[in-house]
MIVO-401154 format. One record per residue (C-alpha): residue number from 1; x, y, z. Coordinates in nm, 2 decimals, always signed. Example, Ala and Ser with C-alpha at 12.3 -4.5 7.8 and 13.67 -1.06 7.14 Angstrom:
BEGIN
{1,{+1.23,-0.45,+0.78}}
{2,{+1.37,-0.11,+0.71}}
***
This chain:
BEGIN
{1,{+7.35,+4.68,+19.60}}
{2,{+7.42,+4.30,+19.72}}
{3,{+7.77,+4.41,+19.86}}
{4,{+7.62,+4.73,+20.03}}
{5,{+7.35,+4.52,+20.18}}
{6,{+7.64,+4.25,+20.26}}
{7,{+7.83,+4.56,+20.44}}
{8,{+7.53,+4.70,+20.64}}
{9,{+7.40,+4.33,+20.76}}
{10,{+7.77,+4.27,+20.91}}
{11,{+7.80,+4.64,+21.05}}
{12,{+7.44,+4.55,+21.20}}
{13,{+7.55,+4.20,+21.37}}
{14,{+7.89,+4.38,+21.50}}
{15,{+7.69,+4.61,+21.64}}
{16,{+7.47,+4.36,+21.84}}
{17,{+7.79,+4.18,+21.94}}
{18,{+7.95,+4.50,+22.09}}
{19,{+7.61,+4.55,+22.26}}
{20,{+7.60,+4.20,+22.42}}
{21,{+7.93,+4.25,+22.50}}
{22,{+7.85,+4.62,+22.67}}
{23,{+7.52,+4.40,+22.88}}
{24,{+7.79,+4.13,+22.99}}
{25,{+8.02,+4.36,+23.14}}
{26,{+7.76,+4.54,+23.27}}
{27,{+7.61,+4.24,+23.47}}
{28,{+7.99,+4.13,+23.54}}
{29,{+8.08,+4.47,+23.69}}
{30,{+7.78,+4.43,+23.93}}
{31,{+7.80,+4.07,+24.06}}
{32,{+8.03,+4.03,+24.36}}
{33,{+8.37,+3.83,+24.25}}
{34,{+8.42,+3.49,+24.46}}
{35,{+8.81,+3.45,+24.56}}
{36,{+8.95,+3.11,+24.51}}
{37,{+9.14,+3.16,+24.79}}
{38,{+8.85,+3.31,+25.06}}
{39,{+8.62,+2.99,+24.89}}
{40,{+8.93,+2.74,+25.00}}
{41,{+8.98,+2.91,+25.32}}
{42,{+8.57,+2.84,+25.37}}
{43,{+8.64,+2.45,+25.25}}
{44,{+8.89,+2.42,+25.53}}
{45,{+8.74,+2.54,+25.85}}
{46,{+8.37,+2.55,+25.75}}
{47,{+8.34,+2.18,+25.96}}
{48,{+8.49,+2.40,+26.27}}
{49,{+8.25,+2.68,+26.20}}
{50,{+7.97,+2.45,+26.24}}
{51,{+8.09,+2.22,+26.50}}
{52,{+8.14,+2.55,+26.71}}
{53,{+7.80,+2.67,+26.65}}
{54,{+7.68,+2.35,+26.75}}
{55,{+7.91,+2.36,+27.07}}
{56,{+7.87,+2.75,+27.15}}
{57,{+7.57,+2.90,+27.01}}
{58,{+7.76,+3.13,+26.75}}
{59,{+7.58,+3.16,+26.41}}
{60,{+7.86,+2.94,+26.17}}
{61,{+7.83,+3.25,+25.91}}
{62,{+7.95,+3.52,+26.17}}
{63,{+8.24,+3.27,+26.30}}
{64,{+8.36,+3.20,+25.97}}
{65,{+8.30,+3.56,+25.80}}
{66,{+8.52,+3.70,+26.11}}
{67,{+8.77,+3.43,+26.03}}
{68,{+8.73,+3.56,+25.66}}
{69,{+8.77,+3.93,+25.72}}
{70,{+9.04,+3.87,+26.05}}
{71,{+9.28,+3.71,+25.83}}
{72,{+9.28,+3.81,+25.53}}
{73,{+9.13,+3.39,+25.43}}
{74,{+9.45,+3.32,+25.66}}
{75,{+9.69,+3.51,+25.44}}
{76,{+9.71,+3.76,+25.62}}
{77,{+10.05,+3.92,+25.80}}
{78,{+9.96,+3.86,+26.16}}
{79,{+9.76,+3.53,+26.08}}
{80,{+10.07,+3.36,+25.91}}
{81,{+10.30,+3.42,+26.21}}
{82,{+10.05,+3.40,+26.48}}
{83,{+9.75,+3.16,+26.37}}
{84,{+9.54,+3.44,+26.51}}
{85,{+9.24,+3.44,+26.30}}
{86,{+9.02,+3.65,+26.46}}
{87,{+9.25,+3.99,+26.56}}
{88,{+9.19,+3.85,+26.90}}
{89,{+9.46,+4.12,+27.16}}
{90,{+9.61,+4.00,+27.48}}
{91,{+9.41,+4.18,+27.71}}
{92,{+9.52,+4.13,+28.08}}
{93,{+9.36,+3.73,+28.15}}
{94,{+9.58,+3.65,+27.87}}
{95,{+9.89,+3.38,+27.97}}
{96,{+9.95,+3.26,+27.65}}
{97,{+10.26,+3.34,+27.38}}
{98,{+10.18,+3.67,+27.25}}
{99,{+10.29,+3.89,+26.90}}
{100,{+10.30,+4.25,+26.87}}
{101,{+10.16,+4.42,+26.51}}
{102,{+10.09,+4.79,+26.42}}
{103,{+9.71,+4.82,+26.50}}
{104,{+9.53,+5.07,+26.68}}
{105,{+9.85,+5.16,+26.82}}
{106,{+10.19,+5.13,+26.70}}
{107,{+10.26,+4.81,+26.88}}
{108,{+9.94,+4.63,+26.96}}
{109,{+9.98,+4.29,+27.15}}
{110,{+9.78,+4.00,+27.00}}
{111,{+9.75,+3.64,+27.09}}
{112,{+9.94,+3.39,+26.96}}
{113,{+9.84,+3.03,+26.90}}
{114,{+9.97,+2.69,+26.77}}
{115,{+9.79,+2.62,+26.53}}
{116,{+9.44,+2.75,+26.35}}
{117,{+9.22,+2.54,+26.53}}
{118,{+9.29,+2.70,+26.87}}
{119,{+9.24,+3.03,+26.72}}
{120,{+8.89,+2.93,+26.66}}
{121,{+8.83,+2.80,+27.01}}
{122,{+8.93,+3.10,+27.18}}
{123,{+8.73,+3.29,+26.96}}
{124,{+8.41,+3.08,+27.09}}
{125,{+8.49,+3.14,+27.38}}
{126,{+8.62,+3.51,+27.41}}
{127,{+8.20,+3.57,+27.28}}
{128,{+8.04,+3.33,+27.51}}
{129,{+8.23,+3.39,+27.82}}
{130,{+8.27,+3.84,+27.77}}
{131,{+8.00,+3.99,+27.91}}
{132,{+7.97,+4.26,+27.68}}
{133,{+7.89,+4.00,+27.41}}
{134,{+7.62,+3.83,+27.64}}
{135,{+7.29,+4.02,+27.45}}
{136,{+7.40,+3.88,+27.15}}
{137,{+7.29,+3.53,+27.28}}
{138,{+6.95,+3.66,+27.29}}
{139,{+6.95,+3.67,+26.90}}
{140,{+6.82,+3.39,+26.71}}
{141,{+7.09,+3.17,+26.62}}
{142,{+7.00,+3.27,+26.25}}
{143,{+7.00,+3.60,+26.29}}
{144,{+7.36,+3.68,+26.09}}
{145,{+7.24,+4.07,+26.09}}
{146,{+7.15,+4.12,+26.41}}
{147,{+7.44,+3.94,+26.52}}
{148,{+7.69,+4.16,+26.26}}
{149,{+7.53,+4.47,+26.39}}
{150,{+7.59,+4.35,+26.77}}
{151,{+7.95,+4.28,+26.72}}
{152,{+7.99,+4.66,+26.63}}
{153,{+7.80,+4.79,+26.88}}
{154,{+7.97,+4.60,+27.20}}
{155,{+8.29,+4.70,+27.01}}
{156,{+8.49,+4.43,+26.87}}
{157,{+8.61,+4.65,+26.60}}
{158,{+8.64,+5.00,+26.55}}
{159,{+8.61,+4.94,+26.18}}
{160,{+8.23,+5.19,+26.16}}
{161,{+8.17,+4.90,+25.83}}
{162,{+8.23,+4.61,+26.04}}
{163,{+7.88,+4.48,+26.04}}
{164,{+7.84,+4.55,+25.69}}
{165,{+8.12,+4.38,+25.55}}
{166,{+8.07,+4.05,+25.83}}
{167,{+7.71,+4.06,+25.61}}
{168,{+7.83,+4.10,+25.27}}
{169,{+8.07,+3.80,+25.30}}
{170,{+7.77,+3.64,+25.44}}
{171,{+7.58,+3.67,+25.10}}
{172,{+7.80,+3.71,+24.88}}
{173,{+7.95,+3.35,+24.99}}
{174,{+7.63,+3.19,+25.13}}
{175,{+7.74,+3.16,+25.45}}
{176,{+7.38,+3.12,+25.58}}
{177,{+7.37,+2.75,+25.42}}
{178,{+7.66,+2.68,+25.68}}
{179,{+7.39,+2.81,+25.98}}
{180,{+7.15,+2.54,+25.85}}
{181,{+7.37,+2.29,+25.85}}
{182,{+7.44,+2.39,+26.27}}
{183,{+7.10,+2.40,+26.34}}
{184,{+6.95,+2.12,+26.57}}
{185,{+6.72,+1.86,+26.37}}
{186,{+6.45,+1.97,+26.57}}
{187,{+6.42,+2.30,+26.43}}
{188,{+6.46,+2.18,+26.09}}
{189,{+6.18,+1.97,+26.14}}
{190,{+5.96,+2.22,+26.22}}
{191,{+6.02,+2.46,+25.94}}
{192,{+5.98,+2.14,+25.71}}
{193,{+5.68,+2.07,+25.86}}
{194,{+5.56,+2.42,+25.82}}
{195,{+5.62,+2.42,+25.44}}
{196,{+5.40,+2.12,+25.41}}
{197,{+5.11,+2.29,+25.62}}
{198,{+5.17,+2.58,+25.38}}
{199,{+5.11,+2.37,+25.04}}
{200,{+4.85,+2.17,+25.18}}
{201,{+4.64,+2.50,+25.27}}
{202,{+4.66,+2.64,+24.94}}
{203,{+4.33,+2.82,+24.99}}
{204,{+4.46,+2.96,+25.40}}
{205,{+4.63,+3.31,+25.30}}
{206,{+4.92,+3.37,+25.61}}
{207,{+5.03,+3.72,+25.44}}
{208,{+4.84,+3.95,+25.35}}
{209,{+4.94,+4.10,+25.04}}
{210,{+5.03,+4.49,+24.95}}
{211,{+5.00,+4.69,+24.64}}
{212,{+5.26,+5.01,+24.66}}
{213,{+5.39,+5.18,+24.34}}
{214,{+5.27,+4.93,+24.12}}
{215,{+5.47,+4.66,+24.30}}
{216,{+5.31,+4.38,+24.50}}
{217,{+5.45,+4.21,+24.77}}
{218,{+5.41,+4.05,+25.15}}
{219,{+5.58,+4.13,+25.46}}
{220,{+5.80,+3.81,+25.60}}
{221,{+5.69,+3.68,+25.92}}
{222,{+5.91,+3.50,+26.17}}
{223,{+6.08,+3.15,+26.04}}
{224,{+5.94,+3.27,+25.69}}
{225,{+6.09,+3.11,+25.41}}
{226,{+6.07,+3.21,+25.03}}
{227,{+6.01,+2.83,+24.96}}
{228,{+5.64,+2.85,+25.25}}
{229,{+5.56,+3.15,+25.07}}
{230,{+5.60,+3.09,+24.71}}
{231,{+5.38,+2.73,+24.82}}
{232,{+5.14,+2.93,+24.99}}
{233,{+5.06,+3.23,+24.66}}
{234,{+5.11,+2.93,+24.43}}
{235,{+5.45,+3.06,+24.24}}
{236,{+5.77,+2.87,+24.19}}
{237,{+6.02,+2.95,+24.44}}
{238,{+6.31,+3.00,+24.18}}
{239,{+6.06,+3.27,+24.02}}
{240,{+6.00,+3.44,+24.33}}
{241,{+6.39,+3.43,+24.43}}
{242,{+6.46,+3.57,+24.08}}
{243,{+6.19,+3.81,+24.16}}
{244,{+6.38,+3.91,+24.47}}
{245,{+6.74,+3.85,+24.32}}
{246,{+6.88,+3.61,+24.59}}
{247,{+6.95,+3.24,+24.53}}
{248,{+6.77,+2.93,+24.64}}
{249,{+6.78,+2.90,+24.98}}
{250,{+6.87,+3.25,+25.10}}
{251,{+6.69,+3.32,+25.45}}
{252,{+6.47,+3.58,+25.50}}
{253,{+6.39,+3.74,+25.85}}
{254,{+6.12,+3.88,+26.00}}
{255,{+5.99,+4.24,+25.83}}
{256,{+6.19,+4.20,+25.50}}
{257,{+5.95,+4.27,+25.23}}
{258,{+5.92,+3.99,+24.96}}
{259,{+5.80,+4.10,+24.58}}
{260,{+5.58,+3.88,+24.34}}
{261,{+5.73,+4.07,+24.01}}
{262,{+6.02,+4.17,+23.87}}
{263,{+6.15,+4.53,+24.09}}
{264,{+6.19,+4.88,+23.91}}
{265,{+6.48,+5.08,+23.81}}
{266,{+6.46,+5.37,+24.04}}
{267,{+6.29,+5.41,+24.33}}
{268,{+5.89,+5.62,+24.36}}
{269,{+5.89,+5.99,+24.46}}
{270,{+5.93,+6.11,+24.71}}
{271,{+6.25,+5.86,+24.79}}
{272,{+6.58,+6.02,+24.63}}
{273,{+6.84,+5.92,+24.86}}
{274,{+6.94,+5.69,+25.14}}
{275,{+7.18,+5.76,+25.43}}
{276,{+7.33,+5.35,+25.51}}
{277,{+7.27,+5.25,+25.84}}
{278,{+7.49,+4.95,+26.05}}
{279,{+7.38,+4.62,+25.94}}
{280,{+7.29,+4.71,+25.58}}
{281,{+7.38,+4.58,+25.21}}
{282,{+7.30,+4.62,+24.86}}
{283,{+7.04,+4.38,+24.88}}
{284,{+6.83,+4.47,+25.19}}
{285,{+6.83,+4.87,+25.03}}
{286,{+6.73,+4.73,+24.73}}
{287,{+6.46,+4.54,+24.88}}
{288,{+6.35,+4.85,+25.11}}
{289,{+6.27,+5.07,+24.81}}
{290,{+6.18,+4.81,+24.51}}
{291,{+6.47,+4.88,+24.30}}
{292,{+6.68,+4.65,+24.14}}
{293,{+7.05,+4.57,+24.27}}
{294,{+7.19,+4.64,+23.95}}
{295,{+7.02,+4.97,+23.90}}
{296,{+7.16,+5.06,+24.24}}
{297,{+7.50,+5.02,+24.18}}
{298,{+7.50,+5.17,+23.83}}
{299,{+7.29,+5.45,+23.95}}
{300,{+7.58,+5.52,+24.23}}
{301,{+7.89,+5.42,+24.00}}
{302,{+7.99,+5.13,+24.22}}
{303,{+8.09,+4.81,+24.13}}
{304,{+8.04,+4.48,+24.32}}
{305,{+8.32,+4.51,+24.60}}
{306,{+8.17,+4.80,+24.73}}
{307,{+8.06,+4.80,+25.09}}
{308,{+7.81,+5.02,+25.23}}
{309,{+7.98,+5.22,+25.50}}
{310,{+7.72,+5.35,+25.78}}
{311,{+7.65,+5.71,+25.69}}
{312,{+7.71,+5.69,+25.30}}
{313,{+7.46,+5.81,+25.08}}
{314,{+7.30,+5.64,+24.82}}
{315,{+7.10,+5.79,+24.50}}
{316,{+6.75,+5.62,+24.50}}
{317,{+6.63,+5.77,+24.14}}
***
């Protein structure tokens, strides 16, 4: 009896271990990986990034998630023997040296540069000085989606997942920390000062909170920030960014919905399916319907490096 009971208490704990196991992958499979070589790419020209912003206007997240996705993190074929980081073509005001690489056409002409640095620059200014790029400078300088979803639209690439991928390498990186680091003291001043208004008015209610499917949550206002509104509903903000499965310090614009509990598995009747649209991820579909990132992907069989392609469709439930 002492054996058998022996037998069935390590069959039990092997169990448990192969179920642990089972969770880990599970939660593995569904986090984004992080690339050594796309987090030393960011190391090297993230001072560029932000010195540009700074100097042009361009959110330091787009510049350096173009850089990112252009180049392959600078290991890419046309990169290494051009130091074009950004796909950048000759187009006719071009006078510079000048390679030719299979692209749209069988013998595209890009732009060729000395070194990495220069790349960048002409990047800045290709944006700031095309017209077609002009509306974008309308955008709040924080505004890494709307800018994303611009670059599509005035046609940079023909890619129909450009904006999406510029905004998952966004988040999956935390390129938004390099956009704070741009901004002008001023502004970052004011939002500091805004937080403190917000925890010395405990009792002053900004949002106004809303109860659907069980879930409550507040609509984000413009230059919210998880930290003002966790301060002003009297939570934690690591609780309410676990609530909202983003990490410390990850912006929120104006109309995202913010939850004050943990989100469901599936999304409420009569929401079954989602058709993407430009400028979405994961996240922000998550977000719209209250479900969980990890129930999303499992629910679709997708894994972390997935990106959401406009017109795919997504099971909700």
């Amino acid at each position: 009896m002492k054996k058998l009971k022996t037998t069935l208490i390590k069959h039990q704990y092997l169990a448990f271990l192969a179920f642990l196991a089972l969770i880990l992958i599970n939660i593995s499979a569904d986090k984004p990986k992080r690339y050594k070589a796309y987090e030393e790419y960011i190391k090297q020209y993230k001072p560029v990034a932000v010195d540009h912003m700074r100097r042009y206007k361009i959110p330091a997240s787009i510049t350096m998630a173009q850089g990112l996705l252009e180049s392959g993190a600078g290991k890419g074929g046309l990169t290494l023997k051009s130091n074009n980081h950004f796909g950048i073509k000759c187009h006719n005001d071009w006078t510079g040296e000048k390679v030719y690489a299979k692209d749209d056409g069988p013998n595209d002409c890009f732009r060729k540069y000395k070194k990495a640095e220069d790349s960048y620059h002409d990047h800045s200014r290709f944006l700031s000085e095309k017209p077609r790029y002009r509306f974008l400078f309308s955008l709040d300088i924080t505004d890494y989606k709307g800018w994303a979803r611009g670059l599509q639209k005035a046609g940079y690439a023909t890619d129909k997942a450009y904006a999406n991928k510029l905004i998952k390498l966004i988040e999956d990186y935390e390129l938004y920390e390099l956009d704070r680091e741009g901004l002008d003291k001023k502004k970052i001043e004011k939002e500091e000062k805004r937080i403190r208004e917000s925890a010395s008015s405990a009792n002053i209610y900004k949002h106004t909170p809303y109860k659907t499917g069980g879930l409550v949550y507040v609509i984000a206002q413009e230059d919210d920030t998880y930290k003002a509104i966790a301060l002003e509903f009297g939570f934690k903000e690591k609780d309410l960014c676990k609530y909202n499965e983003v990490p410390l310090g990850f912006p929120l614009q104006k109309g995202d919905l913010v939850y004050f509990q943990k989100k469901k598995k599936k999304a409420d009747k009569p929401y079954y399916e989602h058709v993407i649209q430009v400028g979405e991820s994961m996240h922000s579909i998550s977000q719209l319907y209250g479900i969980r990132v990890d129930n999303l992907y499992k629910m679709n069989k997708l894994d972390g490096e997935y990106v959401p392609a406009e017109g795919d469709v997504l099971k909700l439930r």
